[in-house]
matplotlib code that plots the C-alpha trace (Angstrom):
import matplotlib.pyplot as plt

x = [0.0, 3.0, 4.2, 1.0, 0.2, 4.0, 2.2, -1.1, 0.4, 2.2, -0.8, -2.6, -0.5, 0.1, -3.8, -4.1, -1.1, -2.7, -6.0, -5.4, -4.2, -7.3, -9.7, -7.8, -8.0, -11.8, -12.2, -9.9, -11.1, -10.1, -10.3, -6.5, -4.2, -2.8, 0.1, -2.2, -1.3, -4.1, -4.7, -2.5, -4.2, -5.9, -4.2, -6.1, -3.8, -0.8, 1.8, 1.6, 4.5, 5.8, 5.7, 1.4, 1.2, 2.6, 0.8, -2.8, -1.9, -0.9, -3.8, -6.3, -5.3, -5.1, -8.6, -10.2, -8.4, -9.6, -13.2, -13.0, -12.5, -14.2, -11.7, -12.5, -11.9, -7.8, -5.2, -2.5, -3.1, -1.4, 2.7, 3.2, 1.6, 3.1, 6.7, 5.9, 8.7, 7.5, 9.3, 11.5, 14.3, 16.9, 15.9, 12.7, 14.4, 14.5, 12.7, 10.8, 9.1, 8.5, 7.0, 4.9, 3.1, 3.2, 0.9, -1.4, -1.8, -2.1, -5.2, -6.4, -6.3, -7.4, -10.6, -11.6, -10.6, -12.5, -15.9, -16.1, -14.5]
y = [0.0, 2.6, 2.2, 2.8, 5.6, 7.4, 7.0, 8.6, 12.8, 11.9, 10.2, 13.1, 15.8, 14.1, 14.0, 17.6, 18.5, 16.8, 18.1, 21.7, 22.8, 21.1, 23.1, 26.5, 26.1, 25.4, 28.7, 31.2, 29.8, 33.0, 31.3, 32.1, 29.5, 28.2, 30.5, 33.1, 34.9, 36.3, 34.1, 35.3, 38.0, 36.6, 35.9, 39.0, 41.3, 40.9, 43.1, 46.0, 47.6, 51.0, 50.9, 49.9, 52.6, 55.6, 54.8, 54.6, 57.8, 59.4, 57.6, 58.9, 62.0, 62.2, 60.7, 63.5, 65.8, 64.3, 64.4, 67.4, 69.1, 66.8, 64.7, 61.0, 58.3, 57.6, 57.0, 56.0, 59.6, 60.9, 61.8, 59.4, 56.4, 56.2, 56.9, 54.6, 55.6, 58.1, 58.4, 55.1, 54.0, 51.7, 50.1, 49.0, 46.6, 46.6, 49.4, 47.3, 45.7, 49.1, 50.3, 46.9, 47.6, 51.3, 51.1, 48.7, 50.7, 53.8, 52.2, 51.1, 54.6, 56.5, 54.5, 55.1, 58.5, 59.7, 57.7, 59.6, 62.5]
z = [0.0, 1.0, -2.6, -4.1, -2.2, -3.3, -7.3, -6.6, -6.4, -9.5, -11.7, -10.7, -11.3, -14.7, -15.3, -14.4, -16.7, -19.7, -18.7, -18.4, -21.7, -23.6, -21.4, -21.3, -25.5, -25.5, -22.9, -24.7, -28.3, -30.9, -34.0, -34.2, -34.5, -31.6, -31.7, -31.4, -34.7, -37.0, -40.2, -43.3, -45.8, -48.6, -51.9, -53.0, -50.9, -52.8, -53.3, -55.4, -57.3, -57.4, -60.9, -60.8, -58.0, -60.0, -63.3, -61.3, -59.9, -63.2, -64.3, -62.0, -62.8, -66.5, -67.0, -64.3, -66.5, -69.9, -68.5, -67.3, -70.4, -72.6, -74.2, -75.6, -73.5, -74.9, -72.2, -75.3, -75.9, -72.3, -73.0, -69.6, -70.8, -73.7, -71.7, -69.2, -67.0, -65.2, -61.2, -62.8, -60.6, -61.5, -57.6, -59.3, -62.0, -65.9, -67.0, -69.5, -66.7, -65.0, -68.1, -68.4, -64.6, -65.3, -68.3, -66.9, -63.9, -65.5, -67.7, -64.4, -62.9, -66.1, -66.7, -63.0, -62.4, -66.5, -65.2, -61.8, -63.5]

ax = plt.figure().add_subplot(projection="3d")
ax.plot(x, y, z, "-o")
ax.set_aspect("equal")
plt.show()
């Protein structure tokens, strides 16, 4: 009986020790993970280049402008898209594929900013 009795604090403290955690997760549920992290941003959220930034801008801009004073609907028409290179640093990479993003941003940006005008 004496040796039995020297087990019992030990099975215990070993039930309360696998116990504890599995109620604690149930109580202070989240819907994190378990590290406790928020869940990563959707693949929509992805990372937008300098170059795609600066042509919406420009693009924005030119169509507001185009609208403005009555101009057709032509963004080839605008000196920057057709450069493509406008606020271009060599940081960015080749400038062909600064151009690329540029021009598709600026199209972007045009067609929105020449329908709210």
């Amino acid at each position: 009986m004496t040796k039995l009795s020297r087990y019992v604090p030990m099975l215990m403290l070993a039930g309360v020790t696998i116990a504890a955690p599995a109620c604690a997760a149930r109580i202070y549920d989240t819907g994190y993970p378990r590290a406790g992290y928020p869940p990563p941003p959707p693949p929509r959220a992805a990372y937008i280049s300098n170059a795609a930034r600066n042509g919406y801008r420009d693009g924005i801009e030119e169509g507001r402008n185009d609208a403005r004073h009555r101009e057709r609907f032509d963004p080839v028409r605008a000196r920057r898209y057709r450069d493509g290179d406008h606020d271009y640093d060599r940081r960015y990479g080749s400038r062909d594929e600064y151009q690329r993003e540029y021009r598709a941003g600026f199209e972007r940006g045009y067609r929105e900013g020449y329908d709210r005008r």
